[in-house]
PDB file of N, CA, C and O in Angstrom, chain B, residues numbered from 101:
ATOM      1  N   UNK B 101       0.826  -1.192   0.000  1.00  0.00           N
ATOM      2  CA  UNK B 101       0.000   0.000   0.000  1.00  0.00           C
ATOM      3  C   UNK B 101       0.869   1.254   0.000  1.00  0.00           C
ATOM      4  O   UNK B 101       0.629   2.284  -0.630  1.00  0.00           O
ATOM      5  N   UNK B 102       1.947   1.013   0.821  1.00  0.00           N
ATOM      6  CA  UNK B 102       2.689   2.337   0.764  1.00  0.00           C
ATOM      7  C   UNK B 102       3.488   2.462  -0.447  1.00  0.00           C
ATOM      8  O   UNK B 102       3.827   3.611  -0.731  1.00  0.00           O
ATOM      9  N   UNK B 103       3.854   1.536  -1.209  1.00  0.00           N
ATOM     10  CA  UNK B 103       4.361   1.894  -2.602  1.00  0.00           C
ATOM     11  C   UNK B 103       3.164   2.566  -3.650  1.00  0.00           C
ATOM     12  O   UNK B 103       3.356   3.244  -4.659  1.00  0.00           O
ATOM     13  N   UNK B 104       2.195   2.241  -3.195  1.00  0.00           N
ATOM     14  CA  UNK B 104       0.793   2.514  -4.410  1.00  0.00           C
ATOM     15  C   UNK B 104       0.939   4.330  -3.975  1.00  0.00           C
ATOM     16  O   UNK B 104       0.961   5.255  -4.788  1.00  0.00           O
ATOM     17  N   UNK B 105       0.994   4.398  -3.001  1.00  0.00           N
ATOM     18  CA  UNK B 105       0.652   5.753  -1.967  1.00  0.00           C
ATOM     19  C   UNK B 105       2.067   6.562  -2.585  1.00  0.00           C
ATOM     20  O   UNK B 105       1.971   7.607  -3.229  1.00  0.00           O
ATOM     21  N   UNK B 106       3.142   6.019  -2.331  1.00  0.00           N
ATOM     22  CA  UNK B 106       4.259   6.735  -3.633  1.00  0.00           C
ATOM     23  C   UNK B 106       4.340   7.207  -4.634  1.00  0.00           C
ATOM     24  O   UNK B 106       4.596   8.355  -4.999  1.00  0.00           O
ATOM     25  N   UNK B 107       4.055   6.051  -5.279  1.00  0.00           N
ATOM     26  CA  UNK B 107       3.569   5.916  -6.889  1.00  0.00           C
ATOM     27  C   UNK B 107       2.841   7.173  -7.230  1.00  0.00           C
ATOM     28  O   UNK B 107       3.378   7.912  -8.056  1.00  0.00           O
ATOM     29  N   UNK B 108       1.528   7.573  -6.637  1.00  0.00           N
ATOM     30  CA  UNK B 108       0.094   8.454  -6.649  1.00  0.00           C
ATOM     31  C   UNK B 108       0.679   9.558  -6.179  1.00  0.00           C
ATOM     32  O   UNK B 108      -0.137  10.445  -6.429  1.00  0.00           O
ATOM     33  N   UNK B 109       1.882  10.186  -5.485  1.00  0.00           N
ATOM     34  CA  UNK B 109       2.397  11.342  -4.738  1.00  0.00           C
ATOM     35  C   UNK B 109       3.636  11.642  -6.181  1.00  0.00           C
ATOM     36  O   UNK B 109       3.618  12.777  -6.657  1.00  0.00           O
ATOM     37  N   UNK B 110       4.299  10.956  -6.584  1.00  0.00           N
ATOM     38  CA  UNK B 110       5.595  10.890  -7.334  1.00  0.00           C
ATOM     39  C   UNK B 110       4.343  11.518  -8.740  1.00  0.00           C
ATOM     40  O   UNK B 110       4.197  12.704  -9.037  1.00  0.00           O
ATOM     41  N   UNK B 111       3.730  10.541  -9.276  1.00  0.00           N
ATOM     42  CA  UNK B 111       2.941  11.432 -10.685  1.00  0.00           C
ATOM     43  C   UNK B 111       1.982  12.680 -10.357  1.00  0.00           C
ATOM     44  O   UNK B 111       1.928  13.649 -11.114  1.00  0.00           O
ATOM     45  N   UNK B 112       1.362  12.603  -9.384  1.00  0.00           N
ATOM     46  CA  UNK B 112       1.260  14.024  -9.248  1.00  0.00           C
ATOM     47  C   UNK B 112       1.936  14.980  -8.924  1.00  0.00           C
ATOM     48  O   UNK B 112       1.489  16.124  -9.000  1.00  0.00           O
ATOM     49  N   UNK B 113       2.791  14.789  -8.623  1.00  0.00           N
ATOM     50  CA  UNK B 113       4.488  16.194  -8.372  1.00  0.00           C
ATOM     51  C   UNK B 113       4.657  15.976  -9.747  1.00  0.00           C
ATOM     52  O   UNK B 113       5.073  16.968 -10.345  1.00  0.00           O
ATOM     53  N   UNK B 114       4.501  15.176 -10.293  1.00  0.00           N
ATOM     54  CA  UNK B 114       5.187  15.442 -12.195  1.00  0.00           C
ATOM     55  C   UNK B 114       4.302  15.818 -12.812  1.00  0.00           C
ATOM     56  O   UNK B 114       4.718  16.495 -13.752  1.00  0.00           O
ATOM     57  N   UNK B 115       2.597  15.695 -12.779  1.00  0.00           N
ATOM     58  CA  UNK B 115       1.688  16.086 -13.127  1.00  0.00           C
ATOM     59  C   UNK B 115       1.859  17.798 -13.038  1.00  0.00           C
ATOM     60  O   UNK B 115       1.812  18.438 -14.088  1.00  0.00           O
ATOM     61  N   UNK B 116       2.034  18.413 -11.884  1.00  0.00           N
ATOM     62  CA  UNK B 116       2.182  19.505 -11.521  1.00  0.00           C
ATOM     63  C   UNK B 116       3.496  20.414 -12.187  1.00  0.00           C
ATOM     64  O   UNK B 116       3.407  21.552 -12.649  1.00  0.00           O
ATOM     65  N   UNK B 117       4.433  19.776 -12.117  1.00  0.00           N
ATOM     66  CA  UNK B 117       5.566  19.998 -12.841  1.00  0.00           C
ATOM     67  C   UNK B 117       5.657  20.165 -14.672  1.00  0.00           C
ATOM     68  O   UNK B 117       6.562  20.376 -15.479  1.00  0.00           O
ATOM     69  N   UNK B 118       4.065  19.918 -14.748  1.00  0.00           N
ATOM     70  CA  UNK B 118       4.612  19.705 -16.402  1.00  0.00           C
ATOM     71  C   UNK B 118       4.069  20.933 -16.764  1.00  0.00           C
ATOM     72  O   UNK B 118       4.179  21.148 -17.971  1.00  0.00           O
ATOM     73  N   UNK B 119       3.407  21.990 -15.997  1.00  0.00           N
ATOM     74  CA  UNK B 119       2.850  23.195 -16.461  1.00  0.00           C
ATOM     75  C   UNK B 119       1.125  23.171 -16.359  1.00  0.00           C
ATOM     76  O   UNK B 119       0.499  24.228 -16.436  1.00  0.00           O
ATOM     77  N   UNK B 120       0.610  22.186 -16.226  1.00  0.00           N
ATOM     78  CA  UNK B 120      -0.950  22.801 -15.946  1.00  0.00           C
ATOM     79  C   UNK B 120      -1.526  23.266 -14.763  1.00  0.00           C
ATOM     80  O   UNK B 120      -1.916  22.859 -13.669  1.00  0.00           O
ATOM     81  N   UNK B 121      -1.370  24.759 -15.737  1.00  0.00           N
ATOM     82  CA  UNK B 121      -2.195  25.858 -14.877  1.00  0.00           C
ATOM     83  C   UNK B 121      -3.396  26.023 -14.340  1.00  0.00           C
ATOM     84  O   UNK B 121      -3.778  26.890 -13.554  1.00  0.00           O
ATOM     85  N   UNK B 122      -4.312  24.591 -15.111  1.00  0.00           N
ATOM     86  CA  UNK B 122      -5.520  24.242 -14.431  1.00  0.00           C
ATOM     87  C   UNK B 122      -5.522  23.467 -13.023  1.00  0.00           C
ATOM     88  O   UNK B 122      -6.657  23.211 -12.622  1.00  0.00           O
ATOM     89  N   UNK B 123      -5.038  23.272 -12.643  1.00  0.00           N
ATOM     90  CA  UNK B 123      -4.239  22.089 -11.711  1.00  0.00           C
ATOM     91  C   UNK B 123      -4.187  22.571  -9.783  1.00  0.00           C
ATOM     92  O   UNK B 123      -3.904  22.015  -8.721  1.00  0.00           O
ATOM     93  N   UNK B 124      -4.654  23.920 -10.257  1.00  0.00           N
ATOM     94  CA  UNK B 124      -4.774  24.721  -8.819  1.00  0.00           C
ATOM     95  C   UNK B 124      -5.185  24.373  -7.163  1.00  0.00           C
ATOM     96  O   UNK B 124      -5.251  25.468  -6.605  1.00  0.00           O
ATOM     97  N   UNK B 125      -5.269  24.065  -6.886  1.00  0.00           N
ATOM     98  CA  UNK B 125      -5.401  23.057  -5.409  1.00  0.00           C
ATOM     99  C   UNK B 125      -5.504  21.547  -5.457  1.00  0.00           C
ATOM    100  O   UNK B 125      -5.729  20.928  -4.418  1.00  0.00           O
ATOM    101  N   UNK B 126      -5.356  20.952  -6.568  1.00  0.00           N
ATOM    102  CA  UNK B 126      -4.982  19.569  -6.786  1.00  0.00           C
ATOM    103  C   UNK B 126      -4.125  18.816  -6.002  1.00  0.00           C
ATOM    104  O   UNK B 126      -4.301  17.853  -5.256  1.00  0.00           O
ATOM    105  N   UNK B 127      -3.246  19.406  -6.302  1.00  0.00           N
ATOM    106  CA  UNK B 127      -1.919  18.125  -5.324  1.00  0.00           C
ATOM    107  C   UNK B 127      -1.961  18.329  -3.658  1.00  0.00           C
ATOM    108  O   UNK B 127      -1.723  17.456  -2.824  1.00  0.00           O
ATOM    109  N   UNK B 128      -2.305  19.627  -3.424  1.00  0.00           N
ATOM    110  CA  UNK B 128      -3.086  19.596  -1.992  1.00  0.00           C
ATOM    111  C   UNK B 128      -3.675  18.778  -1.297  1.00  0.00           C
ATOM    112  O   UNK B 128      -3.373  18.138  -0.289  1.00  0.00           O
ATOM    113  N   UNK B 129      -5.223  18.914  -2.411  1.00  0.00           N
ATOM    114  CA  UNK B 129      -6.108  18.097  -2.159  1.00  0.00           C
ATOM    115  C   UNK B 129      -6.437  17.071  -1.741  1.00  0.00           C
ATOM    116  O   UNK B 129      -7.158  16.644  -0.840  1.00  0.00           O
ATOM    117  N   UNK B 130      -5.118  16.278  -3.380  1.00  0.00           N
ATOM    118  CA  UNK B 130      -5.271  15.145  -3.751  1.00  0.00           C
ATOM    119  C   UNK B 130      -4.227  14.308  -2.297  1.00  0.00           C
ATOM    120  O   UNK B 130      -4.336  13.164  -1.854  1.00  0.00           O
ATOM    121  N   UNK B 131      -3.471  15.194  -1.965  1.00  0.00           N
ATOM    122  CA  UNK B 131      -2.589  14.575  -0.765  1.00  0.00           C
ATOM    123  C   UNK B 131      -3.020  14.288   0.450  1.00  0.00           C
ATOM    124  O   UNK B 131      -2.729  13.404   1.256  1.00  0.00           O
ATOM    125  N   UNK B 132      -4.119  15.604   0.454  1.00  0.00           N
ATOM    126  CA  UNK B 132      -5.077  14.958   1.905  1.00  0.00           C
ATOM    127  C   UNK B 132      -5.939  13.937   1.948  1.00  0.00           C
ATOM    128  O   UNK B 132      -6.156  13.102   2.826  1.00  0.00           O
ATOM    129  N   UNK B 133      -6.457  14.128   0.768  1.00  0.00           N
ATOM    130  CA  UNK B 133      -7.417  12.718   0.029  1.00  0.00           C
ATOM    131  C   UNK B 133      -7.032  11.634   0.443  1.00  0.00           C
ATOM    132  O   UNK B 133      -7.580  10.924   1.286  1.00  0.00           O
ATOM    133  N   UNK B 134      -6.145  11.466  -0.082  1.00  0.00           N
ATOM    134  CA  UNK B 134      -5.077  10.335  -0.012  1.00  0.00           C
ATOM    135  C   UNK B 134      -4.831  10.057   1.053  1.00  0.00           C
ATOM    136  O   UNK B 134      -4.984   8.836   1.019  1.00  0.00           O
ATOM    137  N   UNK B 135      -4.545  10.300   2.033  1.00  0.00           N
ATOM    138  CA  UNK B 135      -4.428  10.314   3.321  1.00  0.00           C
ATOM    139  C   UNK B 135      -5.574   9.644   4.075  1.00  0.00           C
ATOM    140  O   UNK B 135      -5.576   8.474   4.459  1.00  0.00           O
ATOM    141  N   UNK B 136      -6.567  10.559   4.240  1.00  0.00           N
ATOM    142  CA  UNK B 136      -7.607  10.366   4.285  1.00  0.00           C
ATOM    143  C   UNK B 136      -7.980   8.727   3.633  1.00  0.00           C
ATOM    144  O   UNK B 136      -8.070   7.675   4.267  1.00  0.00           O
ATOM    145  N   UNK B 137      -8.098   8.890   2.604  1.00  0.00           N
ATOM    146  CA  UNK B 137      -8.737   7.664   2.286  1.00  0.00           C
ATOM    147  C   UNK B 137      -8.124   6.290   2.834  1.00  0.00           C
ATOM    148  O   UNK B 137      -8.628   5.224   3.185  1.00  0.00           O
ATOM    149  N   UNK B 138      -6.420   6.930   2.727  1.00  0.00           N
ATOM    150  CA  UNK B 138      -5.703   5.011   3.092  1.00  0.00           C
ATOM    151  C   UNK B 138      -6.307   5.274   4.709  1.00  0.00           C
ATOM    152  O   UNK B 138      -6.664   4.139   5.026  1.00  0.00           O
ATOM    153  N   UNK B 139      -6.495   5.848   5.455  1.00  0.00           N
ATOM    154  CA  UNK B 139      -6.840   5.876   6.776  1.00  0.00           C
ATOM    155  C   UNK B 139      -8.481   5.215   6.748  1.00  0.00           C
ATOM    156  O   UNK B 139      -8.863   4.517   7.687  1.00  0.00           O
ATOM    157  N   UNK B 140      -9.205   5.464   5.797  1.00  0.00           N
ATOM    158  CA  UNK B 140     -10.692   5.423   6.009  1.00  0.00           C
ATOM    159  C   UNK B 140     -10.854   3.826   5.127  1.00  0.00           C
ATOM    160  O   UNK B 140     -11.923   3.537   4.588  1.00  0.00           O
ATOM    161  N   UNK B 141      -9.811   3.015   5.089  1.00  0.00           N
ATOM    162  CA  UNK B 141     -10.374   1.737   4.463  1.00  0.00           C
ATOM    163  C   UNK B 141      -9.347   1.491   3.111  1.00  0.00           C
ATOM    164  O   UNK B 141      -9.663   1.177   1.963  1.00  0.00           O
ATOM    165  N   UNK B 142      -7.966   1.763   3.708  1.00  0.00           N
ATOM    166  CA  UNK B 142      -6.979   1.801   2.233  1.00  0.00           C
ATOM    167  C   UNK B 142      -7.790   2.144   1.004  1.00  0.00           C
ATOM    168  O   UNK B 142      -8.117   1.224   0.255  1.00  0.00           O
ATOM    169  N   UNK B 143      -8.213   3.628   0.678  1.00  0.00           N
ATOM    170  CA  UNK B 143      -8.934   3.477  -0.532  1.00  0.00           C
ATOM    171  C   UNK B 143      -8.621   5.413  -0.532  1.00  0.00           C
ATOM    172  O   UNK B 143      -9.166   6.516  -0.527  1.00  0.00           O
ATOM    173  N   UNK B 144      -7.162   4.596  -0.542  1.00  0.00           N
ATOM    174  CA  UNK B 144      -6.275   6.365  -0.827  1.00  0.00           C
ATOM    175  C   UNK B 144      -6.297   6.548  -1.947  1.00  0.00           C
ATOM    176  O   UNK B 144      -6.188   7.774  -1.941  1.00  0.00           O
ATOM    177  N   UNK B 145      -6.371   6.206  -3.219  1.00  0.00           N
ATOM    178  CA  UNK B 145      -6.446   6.567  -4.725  1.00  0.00           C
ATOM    179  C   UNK B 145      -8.099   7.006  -4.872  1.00  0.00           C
ATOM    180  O   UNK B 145      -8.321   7.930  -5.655  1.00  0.00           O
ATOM    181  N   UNK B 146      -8.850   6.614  -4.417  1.00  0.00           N
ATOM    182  CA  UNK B 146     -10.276   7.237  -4.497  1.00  0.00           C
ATOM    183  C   UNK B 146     -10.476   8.777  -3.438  1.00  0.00           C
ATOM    184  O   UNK B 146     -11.082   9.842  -3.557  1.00  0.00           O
ATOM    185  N   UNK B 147      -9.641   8.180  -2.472  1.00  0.00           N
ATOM    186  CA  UNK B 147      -9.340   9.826  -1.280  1.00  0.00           C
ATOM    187  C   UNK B 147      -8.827  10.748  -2.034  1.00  0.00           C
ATOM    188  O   UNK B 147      -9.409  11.820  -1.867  1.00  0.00           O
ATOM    189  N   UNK B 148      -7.758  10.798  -2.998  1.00  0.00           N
ATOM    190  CA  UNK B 148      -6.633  11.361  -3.801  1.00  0.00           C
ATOM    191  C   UNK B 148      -7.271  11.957  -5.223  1.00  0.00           C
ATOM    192  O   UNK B 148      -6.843  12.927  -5.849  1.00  0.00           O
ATOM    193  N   UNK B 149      -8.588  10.982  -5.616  1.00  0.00           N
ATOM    194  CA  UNK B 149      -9.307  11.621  -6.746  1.00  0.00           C
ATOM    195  C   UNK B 149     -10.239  12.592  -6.401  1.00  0.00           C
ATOM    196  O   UNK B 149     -10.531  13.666  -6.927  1.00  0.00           O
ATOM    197  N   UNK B 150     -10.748  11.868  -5.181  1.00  0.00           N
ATOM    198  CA  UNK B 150     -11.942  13.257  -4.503  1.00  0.00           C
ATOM    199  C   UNK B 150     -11.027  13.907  -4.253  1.00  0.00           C
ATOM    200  O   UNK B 150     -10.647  14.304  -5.355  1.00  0.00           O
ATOM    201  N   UNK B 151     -10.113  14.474  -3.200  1.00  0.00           N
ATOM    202  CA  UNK B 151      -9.583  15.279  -3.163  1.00  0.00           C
ATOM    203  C   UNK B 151      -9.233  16.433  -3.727  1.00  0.00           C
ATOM    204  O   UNK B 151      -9.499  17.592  -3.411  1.00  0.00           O
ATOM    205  N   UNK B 152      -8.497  15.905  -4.752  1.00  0.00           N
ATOM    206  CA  UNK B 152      -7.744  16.832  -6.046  1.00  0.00           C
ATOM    207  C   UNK B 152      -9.262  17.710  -6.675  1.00  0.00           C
ATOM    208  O   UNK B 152      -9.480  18.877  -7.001  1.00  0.00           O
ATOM    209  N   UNK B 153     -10.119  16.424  -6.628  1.00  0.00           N
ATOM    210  CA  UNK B 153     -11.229  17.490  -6.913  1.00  0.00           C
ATOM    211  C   UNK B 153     -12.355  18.770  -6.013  1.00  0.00           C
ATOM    212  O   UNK B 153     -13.330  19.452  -6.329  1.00  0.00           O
ATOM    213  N   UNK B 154     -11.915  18.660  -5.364  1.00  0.00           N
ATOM    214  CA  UNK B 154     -12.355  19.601  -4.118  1.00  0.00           C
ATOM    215  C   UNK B 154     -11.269  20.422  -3.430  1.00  0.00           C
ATOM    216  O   UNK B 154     -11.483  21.149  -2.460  1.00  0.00           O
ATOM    217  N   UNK B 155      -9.862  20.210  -4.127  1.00  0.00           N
ATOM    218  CA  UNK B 155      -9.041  21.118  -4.191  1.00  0.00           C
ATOM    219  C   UNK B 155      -8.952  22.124  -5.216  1.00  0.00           C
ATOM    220  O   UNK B 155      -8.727  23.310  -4.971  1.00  0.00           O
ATOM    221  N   UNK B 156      -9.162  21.560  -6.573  1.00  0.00           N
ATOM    222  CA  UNK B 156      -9.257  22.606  -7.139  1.00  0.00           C
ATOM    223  C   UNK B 156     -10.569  23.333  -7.767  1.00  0.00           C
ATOM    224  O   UNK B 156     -10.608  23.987  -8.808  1.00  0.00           O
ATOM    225  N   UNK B 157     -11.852  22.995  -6.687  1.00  0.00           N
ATOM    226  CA  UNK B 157     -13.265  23.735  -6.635  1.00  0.00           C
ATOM    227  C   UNK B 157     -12.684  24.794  -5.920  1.00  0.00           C
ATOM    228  O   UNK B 157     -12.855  25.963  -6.265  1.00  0.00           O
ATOM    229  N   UNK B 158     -11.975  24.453  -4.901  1.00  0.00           N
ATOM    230  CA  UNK B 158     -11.802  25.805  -3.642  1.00  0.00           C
ATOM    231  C   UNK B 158     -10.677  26.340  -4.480  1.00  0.00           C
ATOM    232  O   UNK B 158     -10.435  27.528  -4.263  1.00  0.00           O
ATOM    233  N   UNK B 159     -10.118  25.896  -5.161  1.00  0.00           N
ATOM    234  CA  UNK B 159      -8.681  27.145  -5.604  1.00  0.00           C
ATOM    235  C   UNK B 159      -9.785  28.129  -6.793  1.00  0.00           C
ATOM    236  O   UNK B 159      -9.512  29.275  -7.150  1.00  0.00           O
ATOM    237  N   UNK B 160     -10.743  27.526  -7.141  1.00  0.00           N
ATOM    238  CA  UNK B 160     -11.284  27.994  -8.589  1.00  0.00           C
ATOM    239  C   UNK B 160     -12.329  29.420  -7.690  1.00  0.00           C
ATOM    240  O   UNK B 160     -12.544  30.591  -8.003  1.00  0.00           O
ATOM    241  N   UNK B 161     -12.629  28.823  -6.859  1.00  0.00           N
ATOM    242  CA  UNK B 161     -13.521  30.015  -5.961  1.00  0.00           C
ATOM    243  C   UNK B 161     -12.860  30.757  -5.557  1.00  0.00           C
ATOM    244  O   UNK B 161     -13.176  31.929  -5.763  1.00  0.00           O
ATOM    245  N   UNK B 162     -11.608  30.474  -4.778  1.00  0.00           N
ATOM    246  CA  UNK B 162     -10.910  31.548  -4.433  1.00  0.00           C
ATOM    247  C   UNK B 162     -10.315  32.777  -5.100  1.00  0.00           C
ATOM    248  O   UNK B 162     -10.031  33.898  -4.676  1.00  0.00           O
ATOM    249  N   UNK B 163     -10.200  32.051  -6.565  1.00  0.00           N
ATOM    250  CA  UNK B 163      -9.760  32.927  -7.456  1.00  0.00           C
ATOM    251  C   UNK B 163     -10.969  33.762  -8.122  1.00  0.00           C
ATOM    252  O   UNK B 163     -10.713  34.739  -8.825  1.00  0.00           O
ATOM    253  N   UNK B 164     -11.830  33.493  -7.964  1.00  0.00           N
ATOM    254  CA  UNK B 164     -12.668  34.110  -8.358  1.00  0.00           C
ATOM    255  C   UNK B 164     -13.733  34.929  -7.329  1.00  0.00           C
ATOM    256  O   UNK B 164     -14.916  35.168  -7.570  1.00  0.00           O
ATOM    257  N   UNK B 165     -13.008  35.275  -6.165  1.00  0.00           N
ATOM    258  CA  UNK B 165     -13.452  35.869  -5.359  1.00  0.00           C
ATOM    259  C   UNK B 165     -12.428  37.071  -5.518  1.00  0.00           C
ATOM    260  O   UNK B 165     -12.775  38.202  -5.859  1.00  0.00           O
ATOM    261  N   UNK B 166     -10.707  36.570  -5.139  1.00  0.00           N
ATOM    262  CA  UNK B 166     -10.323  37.296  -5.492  1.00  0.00           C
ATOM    263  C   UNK B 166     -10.076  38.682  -6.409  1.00  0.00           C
ATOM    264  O   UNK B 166      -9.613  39.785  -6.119  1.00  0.00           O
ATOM    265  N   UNK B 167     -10.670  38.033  -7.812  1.00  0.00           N
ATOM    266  CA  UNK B 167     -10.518  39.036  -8.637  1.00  0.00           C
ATOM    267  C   UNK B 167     -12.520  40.006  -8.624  1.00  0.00           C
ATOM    268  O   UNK B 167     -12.927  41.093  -9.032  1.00  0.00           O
ATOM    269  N   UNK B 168     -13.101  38.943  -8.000  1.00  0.00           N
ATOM    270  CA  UNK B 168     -14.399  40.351  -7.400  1.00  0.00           C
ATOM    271  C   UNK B 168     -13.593  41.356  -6.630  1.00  0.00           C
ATOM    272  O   UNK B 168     -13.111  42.398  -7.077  1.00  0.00           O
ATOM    273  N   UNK B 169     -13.542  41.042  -5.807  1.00  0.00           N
ATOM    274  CA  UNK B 169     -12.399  41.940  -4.426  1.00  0.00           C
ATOM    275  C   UNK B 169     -11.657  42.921  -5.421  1.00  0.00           C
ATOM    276  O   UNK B 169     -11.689  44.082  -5.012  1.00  0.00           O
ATOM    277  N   UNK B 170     -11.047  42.763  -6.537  1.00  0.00           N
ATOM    278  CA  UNK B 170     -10.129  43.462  -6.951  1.00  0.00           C
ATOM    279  C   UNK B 170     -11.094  44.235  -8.340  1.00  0.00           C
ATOM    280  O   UNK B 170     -10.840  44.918  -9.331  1.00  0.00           O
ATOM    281  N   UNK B 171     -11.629  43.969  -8.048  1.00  0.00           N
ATOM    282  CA  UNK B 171     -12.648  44.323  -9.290  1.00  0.00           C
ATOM    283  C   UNK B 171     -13.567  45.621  -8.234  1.00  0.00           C
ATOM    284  O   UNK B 171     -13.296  46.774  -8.570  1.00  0.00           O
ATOM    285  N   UNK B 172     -14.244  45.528  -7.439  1.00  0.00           N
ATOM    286  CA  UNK B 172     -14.546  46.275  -6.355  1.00  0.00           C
ATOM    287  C   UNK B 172     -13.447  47.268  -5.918  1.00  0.00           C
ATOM    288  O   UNK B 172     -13.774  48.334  -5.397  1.00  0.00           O
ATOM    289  N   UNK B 173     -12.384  47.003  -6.083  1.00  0.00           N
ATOM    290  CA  UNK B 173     -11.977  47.929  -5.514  1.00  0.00           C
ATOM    291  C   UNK B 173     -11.199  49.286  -6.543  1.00  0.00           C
ATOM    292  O   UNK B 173     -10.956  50.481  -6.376  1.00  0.00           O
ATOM    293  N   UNK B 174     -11.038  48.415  -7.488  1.00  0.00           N
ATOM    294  CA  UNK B 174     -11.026  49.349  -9.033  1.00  0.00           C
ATOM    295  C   UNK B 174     -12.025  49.805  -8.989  1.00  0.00           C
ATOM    296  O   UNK B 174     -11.977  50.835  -9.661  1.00  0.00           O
ATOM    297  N   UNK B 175     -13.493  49.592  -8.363  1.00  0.00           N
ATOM    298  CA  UNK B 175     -14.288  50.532  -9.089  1.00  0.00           C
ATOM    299  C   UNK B 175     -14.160  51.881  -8.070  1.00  0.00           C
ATOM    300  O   UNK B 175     -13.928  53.058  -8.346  1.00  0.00           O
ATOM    301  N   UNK B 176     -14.443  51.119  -6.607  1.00  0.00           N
ATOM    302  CA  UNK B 176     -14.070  52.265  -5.582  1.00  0.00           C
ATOM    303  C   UNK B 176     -13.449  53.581  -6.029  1.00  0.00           C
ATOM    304  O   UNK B 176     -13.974  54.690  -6.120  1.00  0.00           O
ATOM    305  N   UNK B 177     -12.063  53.146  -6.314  1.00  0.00           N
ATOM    306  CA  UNK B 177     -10.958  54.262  -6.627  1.00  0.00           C
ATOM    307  C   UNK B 177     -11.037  55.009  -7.828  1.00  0.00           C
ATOM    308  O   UNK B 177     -10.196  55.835  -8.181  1.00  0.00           O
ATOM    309  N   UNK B 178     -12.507  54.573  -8.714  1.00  0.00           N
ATOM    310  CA  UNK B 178     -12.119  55.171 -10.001  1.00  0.00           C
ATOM    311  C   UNK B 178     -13.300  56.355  -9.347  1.00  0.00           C
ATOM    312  O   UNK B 178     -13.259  57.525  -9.728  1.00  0.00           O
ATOM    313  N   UNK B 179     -14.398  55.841  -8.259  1.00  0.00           N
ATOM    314  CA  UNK B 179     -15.060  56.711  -8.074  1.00  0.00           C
ATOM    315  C   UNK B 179     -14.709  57.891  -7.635  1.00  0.00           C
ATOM    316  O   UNK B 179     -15.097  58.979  -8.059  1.00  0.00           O
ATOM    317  N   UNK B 180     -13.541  57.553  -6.284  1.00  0.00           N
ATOM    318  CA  UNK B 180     -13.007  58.797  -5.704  1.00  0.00           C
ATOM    319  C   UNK B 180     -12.223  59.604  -6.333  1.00  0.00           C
ATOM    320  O   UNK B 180     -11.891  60.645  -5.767  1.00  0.00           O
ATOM    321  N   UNK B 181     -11.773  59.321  -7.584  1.00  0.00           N
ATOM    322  CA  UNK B 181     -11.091  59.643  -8.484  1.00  0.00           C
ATOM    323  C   UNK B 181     -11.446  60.646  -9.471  1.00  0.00           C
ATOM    324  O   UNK B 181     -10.656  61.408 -10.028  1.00  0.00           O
ATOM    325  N   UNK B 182     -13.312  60.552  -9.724  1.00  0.00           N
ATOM    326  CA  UNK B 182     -14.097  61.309 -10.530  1.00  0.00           C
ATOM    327  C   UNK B 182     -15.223  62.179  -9.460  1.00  0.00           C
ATOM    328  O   UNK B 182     -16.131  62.863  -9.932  1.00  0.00           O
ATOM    329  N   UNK B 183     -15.055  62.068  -8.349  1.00  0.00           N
ATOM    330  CA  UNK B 183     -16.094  62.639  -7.131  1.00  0.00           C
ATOM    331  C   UNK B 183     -15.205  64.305  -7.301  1.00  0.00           C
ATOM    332  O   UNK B 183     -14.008  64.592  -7.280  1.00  0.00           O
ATOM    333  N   UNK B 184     -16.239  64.989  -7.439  1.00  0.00           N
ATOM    334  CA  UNK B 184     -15.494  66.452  -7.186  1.00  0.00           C
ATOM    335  C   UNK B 184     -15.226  66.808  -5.858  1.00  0.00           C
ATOM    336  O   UNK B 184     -15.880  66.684  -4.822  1.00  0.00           O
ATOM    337  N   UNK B 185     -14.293  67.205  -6.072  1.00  0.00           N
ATOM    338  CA  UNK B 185     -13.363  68.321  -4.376  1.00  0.00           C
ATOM    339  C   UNK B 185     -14.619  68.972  -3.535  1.00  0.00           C
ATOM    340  O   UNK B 185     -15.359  69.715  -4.180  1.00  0.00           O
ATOM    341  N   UNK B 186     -14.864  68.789  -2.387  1.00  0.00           N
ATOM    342  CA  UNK B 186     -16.026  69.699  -1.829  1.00  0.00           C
ATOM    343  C   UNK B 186     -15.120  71.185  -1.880  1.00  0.00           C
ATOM    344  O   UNK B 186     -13.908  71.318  -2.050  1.00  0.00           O
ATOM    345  N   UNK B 187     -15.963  72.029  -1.711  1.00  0.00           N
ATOM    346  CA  UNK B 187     -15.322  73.098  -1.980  1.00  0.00           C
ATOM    347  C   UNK B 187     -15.243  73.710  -0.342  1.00  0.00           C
ATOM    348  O   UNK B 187     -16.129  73.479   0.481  1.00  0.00           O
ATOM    349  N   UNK B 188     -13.707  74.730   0.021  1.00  0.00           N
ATOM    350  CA  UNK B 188     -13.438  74.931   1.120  1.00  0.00           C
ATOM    351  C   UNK B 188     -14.224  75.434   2.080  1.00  0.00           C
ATOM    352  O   UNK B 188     -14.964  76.215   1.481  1.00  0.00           O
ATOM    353  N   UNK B 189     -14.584  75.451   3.569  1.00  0.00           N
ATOM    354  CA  UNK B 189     -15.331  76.146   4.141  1.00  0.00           C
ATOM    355  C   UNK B 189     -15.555  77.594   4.194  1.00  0.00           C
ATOM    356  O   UNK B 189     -14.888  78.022   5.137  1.00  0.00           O
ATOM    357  N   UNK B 190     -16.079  78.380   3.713  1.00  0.00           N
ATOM    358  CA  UNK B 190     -16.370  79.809   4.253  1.00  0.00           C
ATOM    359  C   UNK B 190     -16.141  80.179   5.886  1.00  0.00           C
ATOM    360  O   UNK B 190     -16.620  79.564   6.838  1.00  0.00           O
ATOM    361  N   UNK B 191     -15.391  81.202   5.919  1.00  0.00           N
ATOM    362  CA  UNK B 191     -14.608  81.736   7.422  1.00  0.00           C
ATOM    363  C   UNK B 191     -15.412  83.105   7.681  1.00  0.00           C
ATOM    364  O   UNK B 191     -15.151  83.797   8.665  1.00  0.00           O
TER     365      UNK B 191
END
């Protein structure tokens, strides 16, 4: 089991390594998965597939929260940016 559990850690570090940028909380995931699963009934390659996939739901949300947040806040600054100067107090 612990060679299978290698095996599944070694291609996903090369999986990751080969450039897919879709791949975003995957090996995370897929590592806790994995974990998880050989603990819950040796059925760490099914832990390791859920995983990876509920790693990269949460990387896909995060990123797309992120760029709301940053999107919000471009708009903020474009407002204060076009808001006219109040004009000075009268003395």
């Amino acid at each position: 089991m612990k060679a299978k559990l290698i095996t599944l850690c070694l291609f996903a570090s090369l999986a990751s390594l080969s450039g897919a940028a879709s791949a975003k909380g995957c090996l995370k995931g897929a590592a806790v998965g994995g974990v998880a699963g050989h603990v819950a009934g040796n059925h760490g390659a099914l832990g390791a597939a859920a995983g990876c996939a509920v790693g990269h739901h949460r990387a896909n949300k995060k990123e797309k929260e992120a760029a709301q947040n940053q999107a919000q806040a471009q708009t903020s600054q474009q407002q204060q940016a076009t808001a006219p100067a109040s004009p000075a107090p009268a003395k």
